[in-house]
C-alpha positions in Angstrom: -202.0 -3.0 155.1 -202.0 -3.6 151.5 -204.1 -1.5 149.4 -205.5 -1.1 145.9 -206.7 1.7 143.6 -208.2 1.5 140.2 -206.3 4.7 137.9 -208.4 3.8 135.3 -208.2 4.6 131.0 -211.6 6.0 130.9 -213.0 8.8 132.1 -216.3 9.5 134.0 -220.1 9.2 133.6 -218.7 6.0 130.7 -219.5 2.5 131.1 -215.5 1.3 130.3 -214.6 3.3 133.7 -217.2 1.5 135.3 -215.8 -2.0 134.1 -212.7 -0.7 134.8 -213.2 -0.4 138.6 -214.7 -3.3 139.3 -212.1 -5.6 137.7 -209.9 -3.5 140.4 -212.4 -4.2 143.0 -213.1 -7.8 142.4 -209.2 -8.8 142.7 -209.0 -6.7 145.4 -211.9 -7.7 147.3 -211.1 -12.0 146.5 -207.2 -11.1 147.6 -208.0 -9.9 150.7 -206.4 -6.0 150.2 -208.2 -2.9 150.6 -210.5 -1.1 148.2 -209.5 2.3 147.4 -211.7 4.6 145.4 -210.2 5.1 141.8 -208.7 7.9 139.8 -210.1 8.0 136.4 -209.4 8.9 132.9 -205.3 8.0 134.3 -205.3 11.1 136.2 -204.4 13.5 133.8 -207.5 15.9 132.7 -209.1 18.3 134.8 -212.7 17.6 136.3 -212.3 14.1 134.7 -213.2 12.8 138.5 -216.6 11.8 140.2 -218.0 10.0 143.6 -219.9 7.4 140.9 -216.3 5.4 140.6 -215.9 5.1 144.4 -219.8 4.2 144.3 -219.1 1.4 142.1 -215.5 -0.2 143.8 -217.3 0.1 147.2 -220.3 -2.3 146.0 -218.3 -4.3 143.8 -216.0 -4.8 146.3 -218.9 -5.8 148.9 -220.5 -7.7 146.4 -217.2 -10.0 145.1 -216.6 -10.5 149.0 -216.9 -14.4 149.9 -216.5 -14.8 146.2 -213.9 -18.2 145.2 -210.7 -17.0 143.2 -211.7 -19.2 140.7 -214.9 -17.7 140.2 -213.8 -14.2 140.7 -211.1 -14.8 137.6 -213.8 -15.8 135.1 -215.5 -12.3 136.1 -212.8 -10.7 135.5 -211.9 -12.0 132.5 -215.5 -11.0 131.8 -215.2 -7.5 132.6 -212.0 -7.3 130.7 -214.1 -8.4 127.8 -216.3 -5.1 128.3 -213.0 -2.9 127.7 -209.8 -4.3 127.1 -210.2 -3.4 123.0 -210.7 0.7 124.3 -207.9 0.5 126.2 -205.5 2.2 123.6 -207.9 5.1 123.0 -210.0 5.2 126.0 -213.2 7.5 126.1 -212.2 11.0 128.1 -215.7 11.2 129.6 -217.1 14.0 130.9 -216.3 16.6 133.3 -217.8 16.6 136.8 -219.9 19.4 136.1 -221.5 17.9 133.3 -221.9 14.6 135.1 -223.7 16.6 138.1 -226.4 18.9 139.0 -224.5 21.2 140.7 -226.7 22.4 143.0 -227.9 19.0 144.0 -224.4 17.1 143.8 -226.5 14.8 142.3 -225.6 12.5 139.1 -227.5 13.5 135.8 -230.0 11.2 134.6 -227.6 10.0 131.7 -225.0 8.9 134.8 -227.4 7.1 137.0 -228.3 5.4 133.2 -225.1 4.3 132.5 -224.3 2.9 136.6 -228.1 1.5 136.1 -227.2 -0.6 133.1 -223.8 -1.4 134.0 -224.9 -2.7 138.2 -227.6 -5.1 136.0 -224.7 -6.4 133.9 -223.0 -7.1 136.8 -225.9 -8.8 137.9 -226.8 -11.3 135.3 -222.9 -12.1 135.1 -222.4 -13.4 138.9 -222.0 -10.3 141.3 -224.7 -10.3 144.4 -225.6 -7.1 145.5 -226.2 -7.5 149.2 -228.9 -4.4 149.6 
């Protein structure tokens, strides 16, 4: 079985990692390979991980399913729009902890803002959310 993962430039609780994962996820999802989650901020800082970049490939990637190639390109080439100019300095993000209540393992407000805003861009620029 094929697979793919986003190891992405940016870090967490940013909108680039968010843009990031779902370019992964749409050519994933439109080629017929599986969605892994994503490693972000390329892997290299400690605590630099969090569930909200799995969050977004998984629905992204249930979202872009059914979608034409053709359709899913101009997407992409959308969402590389939204962060191919960062890609040589890349925001670090935050750490986990500051992304999280830790006694909730819940996101921060300023997370679920950022996913929030991004999901409605996806939105308004051809993604369905199926509930």
């Amino acid at each position: 079985m094929s697979a793919t993962e986003a190891i992405t430039a940016a870090g967490p609780c940013t909108d680039m990692v968010m843009f990031e994962v779902a370019a992964n996820a749409v050519v994933g999802a439109v080629s017929g390979i599986h969605v892994n989650s994503a490693s972000a901020a390329k892997s290299q800082y400690l605590d630099r991980e969090s569930g909200m970049e799995a969050r977004v490939g998984c629905e992204v990637a249930h979202a872009a399913t059914g979608m034409k190639r053709a359709e899913a390109n101009e997407l992409v080439k959308y969402l590389l729009s939204k962060y191919e100019e960062k890609l040589p300095t890349p925001p670090s993000g935050k750490k986990f902890q500051e992304c999280y209540n830790l006694k909730t393992i819940q996101p921060t407000p300023e997370h679920n803002k950022i996913y929030s805003d991004v999901k409605n861009d996806f939105l308004d620029n051809g993604l369905n959310f199926k509930s």
